[in-house]
C-alpha positions as CSV (number, residue, x, y, z in Angstrom):
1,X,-2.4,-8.3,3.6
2,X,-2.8,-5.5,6.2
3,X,-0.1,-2.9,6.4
4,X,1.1,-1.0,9.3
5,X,3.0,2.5,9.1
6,X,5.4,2.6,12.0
7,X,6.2,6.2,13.4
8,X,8.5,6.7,16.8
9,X,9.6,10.2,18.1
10,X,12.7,8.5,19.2
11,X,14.3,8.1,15.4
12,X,14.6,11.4,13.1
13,X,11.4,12.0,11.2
14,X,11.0,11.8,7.6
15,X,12.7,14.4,5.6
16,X,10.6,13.0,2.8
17,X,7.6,11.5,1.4
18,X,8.3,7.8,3.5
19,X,7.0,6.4,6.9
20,X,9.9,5.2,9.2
21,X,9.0,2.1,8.5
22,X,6.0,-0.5,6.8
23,X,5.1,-3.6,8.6
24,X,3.6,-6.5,5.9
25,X,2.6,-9.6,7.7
26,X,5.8,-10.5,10.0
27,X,7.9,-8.7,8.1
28,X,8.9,-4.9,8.8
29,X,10.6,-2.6,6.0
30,X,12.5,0.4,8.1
31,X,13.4,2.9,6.1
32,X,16.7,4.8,5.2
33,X,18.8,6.3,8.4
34,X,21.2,8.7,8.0
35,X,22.9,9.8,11.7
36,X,20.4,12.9,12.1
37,X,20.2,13.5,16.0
38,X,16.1,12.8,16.6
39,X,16.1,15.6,19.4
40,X,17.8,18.4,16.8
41,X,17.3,17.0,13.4
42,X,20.8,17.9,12.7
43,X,24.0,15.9,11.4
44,X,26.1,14.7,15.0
45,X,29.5,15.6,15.0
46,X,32.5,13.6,15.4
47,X,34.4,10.7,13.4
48,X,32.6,8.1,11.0
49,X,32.3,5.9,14.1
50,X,29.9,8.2,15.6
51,X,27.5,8.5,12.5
52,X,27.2,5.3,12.1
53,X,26.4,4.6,15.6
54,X,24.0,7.2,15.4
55,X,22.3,5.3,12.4
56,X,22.4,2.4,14.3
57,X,20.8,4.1,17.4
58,X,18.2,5.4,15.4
59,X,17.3,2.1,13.2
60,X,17.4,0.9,16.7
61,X,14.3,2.8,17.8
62,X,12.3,2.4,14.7
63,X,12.6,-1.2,15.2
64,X,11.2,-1.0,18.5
65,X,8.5,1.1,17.8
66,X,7.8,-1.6,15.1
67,X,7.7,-4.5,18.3
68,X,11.2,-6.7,17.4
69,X,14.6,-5.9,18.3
70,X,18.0,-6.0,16.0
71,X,17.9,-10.0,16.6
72,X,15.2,-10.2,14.0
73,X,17.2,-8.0,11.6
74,X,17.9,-10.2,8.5
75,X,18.9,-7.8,5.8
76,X,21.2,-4.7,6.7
77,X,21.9,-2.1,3.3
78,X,24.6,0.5,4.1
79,X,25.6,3.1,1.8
80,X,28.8,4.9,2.3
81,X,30.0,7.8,1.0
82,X,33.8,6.4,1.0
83,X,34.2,3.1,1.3
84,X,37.3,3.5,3.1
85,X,34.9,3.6,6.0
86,X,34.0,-0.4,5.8
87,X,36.4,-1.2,8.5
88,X,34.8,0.8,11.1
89,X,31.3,0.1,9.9
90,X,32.0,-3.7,10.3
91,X,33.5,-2.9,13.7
92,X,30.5,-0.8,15.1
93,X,28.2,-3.2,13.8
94,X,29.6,-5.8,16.5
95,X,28.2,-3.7,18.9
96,X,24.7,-3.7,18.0
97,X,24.3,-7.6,16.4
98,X,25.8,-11.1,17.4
99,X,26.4,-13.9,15.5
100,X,25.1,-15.0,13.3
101,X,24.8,-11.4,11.6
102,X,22.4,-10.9,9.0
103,X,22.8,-10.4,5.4
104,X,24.3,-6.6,4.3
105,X,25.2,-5.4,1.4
106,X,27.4,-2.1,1.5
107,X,27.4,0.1,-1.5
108,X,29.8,3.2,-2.2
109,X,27.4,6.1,-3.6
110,X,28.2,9.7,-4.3
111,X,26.1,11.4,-1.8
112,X,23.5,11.1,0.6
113,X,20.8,13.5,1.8
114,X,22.3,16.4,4.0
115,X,25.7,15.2,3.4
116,X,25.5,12.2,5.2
117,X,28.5,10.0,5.2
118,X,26.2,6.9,6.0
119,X,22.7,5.9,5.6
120,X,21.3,2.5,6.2
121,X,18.0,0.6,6.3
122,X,16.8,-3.0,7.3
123,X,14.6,-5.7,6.8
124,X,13.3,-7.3,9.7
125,X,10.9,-10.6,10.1
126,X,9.0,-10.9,13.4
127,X,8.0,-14.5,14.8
């Protein structure tokens, strides 16, 4: 099966030793997010709302650059920092999917890289 390493300006790059994301076939693996701004590399500011949008908006990109959208999203990990956070995950997350969602699975760990509060990554099958 041909592989295809994904790479957009438009979604932080790695801080690592990972591609943004792995297409396999149809389906594309995108790789951790925390809610580092792509023109700065830096952490935004601002209330948990923000981060995760800012996850969301750059998640968003790398499944763009990979040729689907977040309607072909069917798997969504999150990893919180403080659980306490759930609510306003869940309520952000309206804003970028419609029913029916996909799958997620949200985990409290004890930290993330750079001090994240959030980091999230996806599975996503294109037709």
């Amino acid at each position: 099966m041909a592989r295809h390493f994904i790479h957009t300006p438009h979604a932080p790059a790695a801080i690592g030793t990972y591609s943004q994301a792995v297409r396999a076939g149809d389906t594309v693996y995108l790789s951790g997010q925390t809610p580092l701004d792509p023109a700065t590399g830096r952490l935004v500011d601002g209330p948990i709302e923000a981060q995760i949008r800012r996850v969301f908006d750059n998640l968003k990109a790398v499944a763009e650059a990979s040729g689907g959208d977040f309607g072909k999203v069917v798997k969504v990990h999150v990893f919180l920092t403080d659980l306490s956070h759930f609510a306003a995950l869940s309520e952000v997350m309206q804003e970028y999917f419609q029913p029916p969602y996909p799958a997620r699975s949200t985990i409290e760990v004890k930290g993330l890289p750079r001090g994240a509060q959030v980091e999230m990554d996806m599975i996503m099958v294109l037709d």
